[in-house]
DSSP file (Angstrom, degrees, kcal/mol; ACC not computed):
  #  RESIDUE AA STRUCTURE BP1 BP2  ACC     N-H-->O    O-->H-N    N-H-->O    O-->H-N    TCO  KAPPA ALPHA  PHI   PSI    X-CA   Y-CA   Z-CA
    1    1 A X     >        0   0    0      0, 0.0     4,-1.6     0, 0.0     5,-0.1   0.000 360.0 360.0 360.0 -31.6  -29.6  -55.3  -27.1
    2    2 A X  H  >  +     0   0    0      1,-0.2     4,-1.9     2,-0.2     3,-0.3   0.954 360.0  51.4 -62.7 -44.2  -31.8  -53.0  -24.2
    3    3 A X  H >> S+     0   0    0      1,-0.3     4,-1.9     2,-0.2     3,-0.6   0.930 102.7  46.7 -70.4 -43.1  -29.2  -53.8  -22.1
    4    4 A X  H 3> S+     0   0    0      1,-0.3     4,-3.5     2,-0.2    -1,-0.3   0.843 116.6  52.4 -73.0 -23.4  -26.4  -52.9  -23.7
    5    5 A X  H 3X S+     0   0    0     -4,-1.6     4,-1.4    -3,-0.3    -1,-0.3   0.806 106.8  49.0 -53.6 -32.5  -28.2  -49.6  -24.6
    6    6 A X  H <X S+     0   0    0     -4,-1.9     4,-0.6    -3,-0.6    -1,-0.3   0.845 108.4  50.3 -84.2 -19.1  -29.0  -48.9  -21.7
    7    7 A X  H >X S+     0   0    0     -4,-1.9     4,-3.1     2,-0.2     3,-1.1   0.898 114.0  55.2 -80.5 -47.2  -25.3  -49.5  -20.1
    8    8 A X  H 3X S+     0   0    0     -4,-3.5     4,-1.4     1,-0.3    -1,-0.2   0.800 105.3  43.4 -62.2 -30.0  -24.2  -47.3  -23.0
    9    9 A X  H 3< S+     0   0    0     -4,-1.4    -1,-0.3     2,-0.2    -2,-0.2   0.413 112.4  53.8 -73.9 -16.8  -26.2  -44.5  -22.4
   10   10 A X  H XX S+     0   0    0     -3,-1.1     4,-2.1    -4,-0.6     3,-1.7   0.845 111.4  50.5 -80.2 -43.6  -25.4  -44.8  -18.4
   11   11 A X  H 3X S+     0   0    0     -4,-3.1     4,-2.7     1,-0.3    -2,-0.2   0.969 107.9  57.7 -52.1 -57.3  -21.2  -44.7  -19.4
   12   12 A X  H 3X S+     0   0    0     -4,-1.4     4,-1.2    -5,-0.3    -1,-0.3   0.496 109.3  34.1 -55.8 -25.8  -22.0  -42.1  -21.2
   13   13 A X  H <> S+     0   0    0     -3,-1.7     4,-3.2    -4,-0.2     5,-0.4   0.805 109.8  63.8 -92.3 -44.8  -23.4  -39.7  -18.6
   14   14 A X  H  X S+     0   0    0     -4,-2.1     4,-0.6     2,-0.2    -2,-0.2   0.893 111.3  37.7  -6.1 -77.6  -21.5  -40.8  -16.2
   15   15 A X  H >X S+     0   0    0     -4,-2.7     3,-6.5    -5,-0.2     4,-0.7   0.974 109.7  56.1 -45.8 -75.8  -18.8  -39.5  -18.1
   16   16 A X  H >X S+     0   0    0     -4,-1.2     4,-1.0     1,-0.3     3,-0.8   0.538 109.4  51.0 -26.4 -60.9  -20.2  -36.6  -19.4
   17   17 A X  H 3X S+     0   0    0     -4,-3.2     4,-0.8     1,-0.3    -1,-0.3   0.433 113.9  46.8 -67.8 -23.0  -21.0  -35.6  -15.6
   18   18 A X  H << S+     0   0    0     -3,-6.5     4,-0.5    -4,-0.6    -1,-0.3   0.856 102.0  58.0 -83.7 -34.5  -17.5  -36.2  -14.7
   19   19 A X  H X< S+     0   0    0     -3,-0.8     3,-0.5    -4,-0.7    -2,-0.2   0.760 105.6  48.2 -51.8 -60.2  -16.1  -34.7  -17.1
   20   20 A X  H >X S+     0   0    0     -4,-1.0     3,-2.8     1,-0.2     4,-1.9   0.985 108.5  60.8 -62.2 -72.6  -17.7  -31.5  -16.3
   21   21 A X  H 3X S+     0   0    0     -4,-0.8     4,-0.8     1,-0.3    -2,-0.2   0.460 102.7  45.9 -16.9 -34.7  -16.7  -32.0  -12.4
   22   22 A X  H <4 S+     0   0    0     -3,-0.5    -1,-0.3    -4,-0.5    -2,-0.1   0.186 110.3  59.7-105.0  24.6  -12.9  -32.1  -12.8
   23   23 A X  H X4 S+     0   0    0     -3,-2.8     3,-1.2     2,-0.1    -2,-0.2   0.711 106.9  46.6-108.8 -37.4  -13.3  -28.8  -15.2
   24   24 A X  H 3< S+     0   0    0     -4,-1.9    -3,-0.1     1,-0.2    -2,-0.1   0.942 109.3  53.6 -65.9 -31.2  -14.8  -27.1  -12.5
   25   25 A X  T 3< S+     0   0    0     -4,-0.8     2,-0.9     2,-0.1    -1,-0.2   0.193  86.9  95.4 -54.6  16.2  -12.0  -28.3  -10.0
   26   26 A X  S <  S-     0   0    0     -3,-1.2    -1,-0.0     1,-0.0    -4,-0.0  -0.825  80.6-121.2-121.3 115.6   -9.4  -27.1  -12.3
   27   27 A X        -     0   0    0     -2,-0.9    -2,-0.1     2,-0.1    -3,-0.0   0.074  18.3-118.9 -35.0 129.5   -8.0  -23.0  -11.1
   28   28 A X        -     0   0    0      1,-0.1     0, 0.0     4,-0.1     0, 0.0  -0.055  26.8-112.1 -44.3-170.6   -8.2  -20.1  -13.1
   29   29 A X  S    S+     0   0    0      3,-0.0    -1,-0.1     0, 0.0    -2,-0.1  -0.229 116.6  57.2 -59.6   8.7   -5.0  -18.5  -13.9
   30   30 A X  S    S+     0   0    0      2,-0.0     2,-0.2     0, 0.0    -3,-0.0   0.381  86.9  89.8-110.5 -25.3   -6.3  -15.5  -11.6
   31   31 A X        +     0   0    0      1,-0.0     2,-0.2     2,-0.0    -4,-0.0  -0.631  49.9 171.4 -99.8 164.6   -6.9  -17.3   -8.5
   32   32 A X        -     0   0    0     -2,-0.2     2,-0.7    -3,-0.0    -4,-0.1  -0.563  43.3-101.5-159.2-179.7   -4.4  -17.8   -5.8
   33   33 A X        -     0   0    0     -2,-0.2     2,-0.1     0, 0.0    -2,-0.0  -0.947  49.3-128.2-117.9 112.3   -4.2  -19.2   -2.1
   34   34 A X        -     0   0    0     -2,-0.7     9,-0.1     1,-0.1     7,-0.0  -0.330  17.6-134.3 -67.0 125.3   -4.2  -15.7    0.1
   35   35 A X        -     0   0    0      7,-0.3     2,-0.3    -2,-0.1     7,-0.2   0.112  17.8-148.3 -68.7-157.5   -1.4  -15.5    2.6
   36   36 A X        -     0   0    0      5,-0.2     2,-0.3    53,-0.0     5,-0.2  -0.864  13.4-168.1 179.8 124.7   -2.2  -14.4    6.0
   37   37 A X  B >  S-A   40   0A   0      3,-0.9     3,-2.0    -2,-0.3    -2,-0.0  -0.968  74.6 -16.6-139.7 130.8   -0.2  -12.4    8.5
   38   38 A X  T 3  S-     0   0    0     -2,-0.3    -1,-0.2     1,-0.3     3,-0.0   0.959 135.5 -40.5  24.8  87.1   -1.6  -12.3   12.3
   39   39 A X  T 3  S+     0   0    0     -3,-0.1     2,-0.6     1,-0.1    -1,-0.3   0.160 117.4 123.1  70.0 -23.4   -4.6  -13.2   11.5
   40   40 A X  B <   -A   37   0A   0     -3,-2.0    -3,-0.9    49,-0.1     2,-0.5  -0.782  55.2-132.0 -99.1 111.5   -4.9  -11.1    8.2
   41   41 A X  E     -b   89   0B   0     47,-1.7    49,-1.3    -2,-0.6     2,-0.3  -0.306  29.6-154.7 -61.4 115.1   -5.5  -11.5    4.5
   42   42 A X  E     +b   90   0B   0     -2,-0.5     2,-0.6    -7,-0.2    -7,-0.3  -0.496  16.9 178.3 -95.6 136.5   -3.2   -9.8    3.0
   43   43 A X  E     +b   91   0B   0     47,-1.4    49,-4.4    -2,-0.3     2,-0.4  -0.937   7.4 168.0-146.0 115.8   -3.6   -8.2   -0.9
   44   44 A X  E    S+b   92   0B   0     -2,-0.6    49,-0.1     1,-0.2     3,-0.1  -0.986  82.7   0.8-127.8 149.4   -1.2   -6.2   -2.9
   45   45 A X  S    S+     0   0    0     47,-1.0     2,-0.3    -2,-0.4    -1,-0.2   0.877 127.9  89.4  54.4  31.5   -1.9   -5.6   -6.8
   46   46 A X        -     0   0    0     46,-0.3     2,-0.5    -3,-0.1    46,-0.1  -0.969  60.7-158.5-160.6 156.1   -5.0   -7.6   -5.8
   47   47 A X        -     0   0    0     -2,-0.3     2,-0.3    44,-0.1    -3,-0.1  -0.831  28.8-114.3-115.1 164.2   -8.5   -8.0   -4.6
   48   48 A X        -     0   0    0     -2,-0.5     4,-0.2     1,-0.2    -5,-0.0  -0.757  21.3-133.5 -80.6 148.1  -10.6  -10.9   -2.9
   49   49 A X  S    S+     0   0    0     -2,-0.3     3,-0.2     2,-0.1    -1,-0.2   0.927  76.9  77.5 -45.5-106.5  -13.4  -12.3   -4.8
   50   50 A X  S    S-     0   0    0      1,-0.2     2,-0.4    55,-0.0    -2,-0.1   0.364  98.6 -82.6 -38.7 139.5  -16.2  -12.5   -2.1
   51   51 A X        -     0   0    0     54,-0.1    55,-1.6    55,-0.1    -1,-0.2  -0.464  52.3-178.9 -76.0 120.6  -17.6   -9.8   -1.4
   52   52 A X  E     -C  105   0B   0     -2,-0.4     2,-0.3    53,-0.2    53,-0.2  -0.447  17.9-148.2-105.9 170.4  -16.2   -7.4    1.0
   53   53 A X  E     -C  104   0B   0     51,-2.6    51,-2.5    -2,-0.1     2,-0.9  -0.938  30.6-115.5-113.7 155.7  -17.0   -3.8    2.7
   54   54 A X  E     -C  103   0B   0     -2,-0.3    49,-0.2    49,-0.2     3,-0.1  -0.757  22.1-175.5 -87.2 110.2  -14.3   -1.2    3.7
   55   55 A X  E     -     0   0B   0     -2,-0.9     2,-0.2    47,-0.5    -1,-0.2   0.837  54.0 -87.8 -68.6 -25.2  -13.8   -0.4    6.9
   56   56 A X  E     -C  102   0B   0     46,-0.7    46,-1.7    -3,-0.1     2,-0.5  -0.903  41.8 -41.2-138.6-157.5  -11.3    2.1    6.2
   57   57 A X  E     -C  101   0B   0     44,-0.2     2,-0.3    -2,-0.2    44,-0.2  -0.741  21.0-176.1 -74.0 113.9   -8.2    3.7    5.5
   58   58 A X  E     -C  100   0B   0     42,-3.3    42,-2.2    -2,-0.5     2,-0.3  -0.956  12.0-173.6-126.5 141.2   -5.1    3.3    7.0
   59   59 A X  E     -C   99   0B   0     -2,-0.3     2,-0.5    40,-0.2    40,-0.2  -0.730  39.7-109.1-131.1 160.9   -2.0    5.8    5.7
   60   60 A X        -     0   0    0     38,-2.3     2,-0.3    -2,-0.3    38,-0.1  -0.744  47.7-164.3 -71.5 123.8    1.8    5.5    6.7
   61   61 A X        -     0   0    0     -2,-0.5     2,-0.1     2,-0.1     0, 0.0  -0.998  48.9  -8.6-132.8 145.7    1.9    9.1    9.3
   62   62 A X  S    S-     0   0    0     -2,-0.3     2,-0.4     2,-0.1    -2,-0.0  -0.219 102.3 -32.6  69.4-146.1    5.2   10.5   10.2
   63   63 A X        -     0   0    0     -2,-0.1     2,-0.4     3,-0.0     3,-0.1  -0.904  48.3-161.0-121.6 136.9    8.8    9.2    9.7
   64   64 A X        -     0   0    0     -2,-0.4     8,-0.1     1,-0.1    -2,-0.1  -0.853  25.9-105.2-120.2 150.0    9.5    6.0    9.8
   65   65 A X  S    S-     0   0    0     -2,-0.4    -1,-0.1     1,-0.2     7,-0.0   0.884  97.3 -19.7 -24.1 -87.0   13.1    4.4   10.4
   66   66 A X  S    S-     0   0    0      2,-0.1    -1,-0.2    -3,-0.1     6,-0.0   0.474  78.5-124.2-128.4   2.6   14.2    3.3    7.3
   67   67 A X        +     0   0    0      1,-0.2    -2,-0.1     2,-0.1     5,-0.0   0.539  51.3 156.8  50.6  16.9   11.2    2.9    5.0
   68   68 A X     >  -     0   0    0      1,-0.1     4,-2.2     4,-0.0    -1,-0.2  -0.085  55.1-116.6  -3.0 121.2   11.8   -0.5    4.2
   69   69 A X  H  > S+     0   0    0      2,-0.2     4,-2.3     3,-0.2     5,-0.2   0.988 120.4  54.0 -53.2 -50.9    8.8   -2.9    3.0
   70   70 A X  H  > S+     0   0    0      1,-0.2     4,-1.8     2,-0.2     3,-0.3   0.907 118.3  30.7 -31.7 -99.2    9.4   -4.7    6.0
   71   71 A X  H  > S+     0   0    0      1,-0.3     4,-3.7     2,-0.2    -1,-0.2   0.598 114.6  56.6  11.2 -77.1    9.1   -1.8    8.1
   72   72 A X  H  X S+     0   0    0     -4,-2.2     4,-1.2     2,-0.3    -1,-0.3   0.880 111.3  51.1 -80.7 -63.8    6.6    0.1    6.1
   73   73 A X  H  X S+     0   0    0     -4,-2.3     4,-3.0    -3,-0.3    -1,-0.2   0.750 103.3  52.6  17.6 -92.9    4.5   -3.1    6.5
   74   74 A X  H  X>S+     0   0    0     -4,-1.8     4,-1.7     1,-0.2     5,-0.5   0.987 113.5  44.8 -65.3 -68.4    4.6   -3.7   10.2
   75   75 A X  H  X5S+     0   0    0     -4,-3.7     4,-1.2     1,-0.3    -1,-0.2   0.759 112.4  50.6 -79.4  -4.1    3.4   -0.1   10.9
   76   76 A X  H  X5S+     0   0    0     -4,-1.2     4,-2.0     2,-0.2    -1,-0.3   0.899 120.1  38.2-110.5 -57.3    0.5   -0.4    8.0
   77   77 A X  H  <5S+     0   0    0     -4,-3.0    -2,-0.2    -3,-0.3    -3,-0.2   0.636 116.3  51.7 -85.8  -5.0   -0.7   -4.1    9.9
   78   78 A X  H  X5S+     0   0    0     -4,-1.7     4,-1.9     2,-0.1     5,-0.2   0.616 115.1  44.9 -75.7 -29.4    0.0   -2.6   13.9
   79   79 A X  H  X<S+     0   0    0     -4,-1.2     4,-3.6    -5,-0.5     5,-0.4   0.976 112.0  47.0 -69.4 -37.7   -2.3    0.6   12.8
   80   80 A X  H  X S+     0   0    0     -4,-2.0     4,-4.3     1,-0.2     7,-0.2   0.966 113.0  55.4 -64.9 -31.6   -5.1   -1.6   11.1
   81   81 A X  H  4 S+     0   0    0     -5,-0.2    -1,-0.2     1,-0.2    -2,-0.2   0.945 116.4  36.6 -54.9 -57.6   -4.7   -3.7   14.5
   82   82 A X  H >< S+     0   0    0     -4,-1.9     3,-0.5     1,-0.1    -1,-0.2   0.958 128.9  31.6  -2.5 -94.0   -5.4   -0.6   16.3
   83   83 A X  H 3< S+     0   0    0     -4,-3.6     2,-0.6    -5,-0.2    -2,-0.2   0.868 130.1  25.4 -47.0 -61.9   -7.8    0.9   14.1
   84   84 A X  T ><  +     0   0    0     -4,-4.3     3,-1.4    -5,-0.4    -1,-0.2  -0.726  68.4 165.0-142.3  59.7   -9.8   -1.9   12.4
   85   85 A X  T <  S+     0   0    0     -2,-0.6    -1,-0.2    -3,-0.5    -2,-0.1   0.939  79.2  51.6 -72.1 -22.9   -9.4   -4.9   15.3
   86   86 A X  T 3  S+     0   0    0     -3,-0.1    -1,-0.2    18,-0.0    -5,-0.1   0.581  83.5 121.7 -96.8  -4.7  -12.3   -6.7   13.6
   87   87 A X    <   -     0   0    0     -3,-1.4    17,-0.2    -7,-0.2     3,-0.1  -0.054  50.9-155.1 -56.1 163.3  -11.1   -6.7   10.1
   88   88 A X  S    S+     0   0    0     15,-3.6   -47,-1.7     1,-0.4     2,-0.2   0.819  72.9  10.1-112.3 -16.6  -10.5   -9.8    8.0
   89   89 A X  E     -b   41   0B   0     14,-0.5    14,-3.9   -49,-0.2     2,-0.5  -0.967  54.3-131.5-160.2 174.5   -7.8   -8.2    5.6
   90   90 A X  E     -bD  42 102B   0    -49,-1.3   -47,-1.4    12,-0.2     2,-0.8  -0.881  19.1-152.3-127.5 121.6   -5.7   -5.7    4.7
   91   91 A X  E     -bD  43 101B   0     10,-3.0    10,-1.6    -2,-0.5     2,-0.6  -0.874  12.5-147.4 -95.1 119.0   -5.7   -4.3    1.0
   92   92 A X  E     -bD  44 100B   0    -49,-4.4   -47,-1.0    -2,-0.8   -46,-0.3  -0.854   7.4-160.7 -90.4 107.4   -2.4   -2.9    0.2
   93   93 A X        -     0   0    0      6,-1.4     2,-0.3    -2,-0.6     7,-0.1   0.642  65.3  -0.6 -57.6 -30.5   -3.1    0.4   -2.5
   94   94 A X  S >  S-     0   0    0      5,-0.5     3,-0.8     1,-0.1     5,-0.2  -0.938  76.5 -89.5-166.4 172.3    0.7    0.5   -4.0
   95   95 A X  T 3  S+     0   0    0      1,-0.3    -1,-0.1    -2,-0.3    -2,-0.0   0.880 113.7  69.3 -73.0 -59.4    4.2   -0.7   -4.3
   96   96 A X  T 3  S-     0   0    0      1,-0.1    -1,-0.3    -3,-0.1   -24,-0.1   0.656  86.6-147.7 -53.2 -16.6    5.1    1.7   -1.6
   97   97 A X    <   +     0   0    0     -3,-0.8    -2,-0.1     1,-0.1     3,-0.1   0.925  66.6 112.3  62.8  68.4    3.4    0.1    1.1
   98   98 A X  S    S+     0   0    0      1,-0.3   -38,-2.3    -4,-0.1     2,-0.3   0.113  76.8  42.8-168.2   3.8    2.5    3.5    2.9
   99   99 A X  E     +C   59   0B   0    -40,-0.2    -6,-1.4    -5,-0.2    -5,-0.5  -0.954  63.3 165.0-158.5 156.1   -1.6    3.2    2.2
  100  100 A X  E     -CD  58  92B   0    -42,-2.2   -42,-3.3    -2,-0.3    -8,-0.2  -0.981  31.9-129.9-167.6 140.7   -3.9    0.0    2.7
  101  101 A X  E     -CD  57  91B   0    -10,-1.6   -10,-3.0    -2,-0.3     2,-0.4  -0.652  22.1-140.7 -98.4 141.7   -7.8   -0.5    3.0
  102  102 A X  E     -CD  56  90B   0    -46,-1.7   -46,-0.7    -2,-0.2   -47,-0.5  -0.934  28.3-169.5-109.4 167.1   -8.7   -2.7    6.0
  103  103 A X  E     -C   54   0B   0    -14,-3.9   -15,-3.6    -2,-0.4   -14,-0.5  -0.751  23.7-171.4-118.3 167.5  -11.7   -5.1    5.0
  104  104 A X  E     -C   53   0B   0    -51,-2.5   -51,-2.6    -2,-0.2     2,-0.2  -0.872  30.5-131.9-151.1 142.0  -14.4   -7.7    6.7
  105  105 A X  E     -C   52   0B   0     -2,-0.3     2,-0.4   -53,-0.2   -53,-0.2  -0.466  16.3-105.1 -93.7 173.1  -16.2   -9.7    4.5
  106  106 A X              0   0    0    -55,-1.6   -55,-0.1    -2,-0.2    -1,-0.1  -0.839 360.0 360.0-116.0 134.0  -19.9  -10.3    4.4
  107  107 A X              0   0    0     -2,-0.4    -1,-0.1   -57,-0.1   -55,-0.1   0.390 360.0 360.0 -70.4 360.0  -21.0  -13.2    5.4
């Protein structure tokens, strides 16, 4: 009768402890796998979790070809290259793709 008590009370944690363990494995509906373009995490309409600082600002200046997202893009992640070489990502501000935060996270 000990035994079996005691075997019941082990299943039971066991579970219990497992249970909990594949609820933490399971994603939010907010979290996502961040893409990455030369080298950079890229964020529109979004932030990173971990905690970052801004290095600064980087704005679309002058006239660009055809003002494309493509386009609009590439000059927004060649300035931050420029600008911000030691950033870890690029925060995009709006749908227009013509201002973007660069970031490095903290360790």
């Amino acid at each position: 009768m000990k035994k079996l008590m005691i075997t019941a009370t082990l299943t039971a944690f066991f579970y219990a402890n497992y249970a909990q363990t594949t609820e933490q494995k399971q994603p939010h509906n907010s979290h996502a796998i961040v893409n990455q373009e030369e080298g950079y995490y890229i964020f529109m309409f979004s932030r990173p979790q971990k905690q970052y600082e801004v290095l600064g600002s980087i704005e679309k200046e002058g006239i660009v070809w055809s003002g494309k997202p493509k386009e609009m893009f590439k000059t927004i992640l060649n300035r931050t290259k420029k600008k911000y070489p030691k950033a870890d990502g690029i925060i995009f501000k709006g749908v227009a793709m013509d201002q973007a935060e660069a970031i490095k996270f903290r360790e």
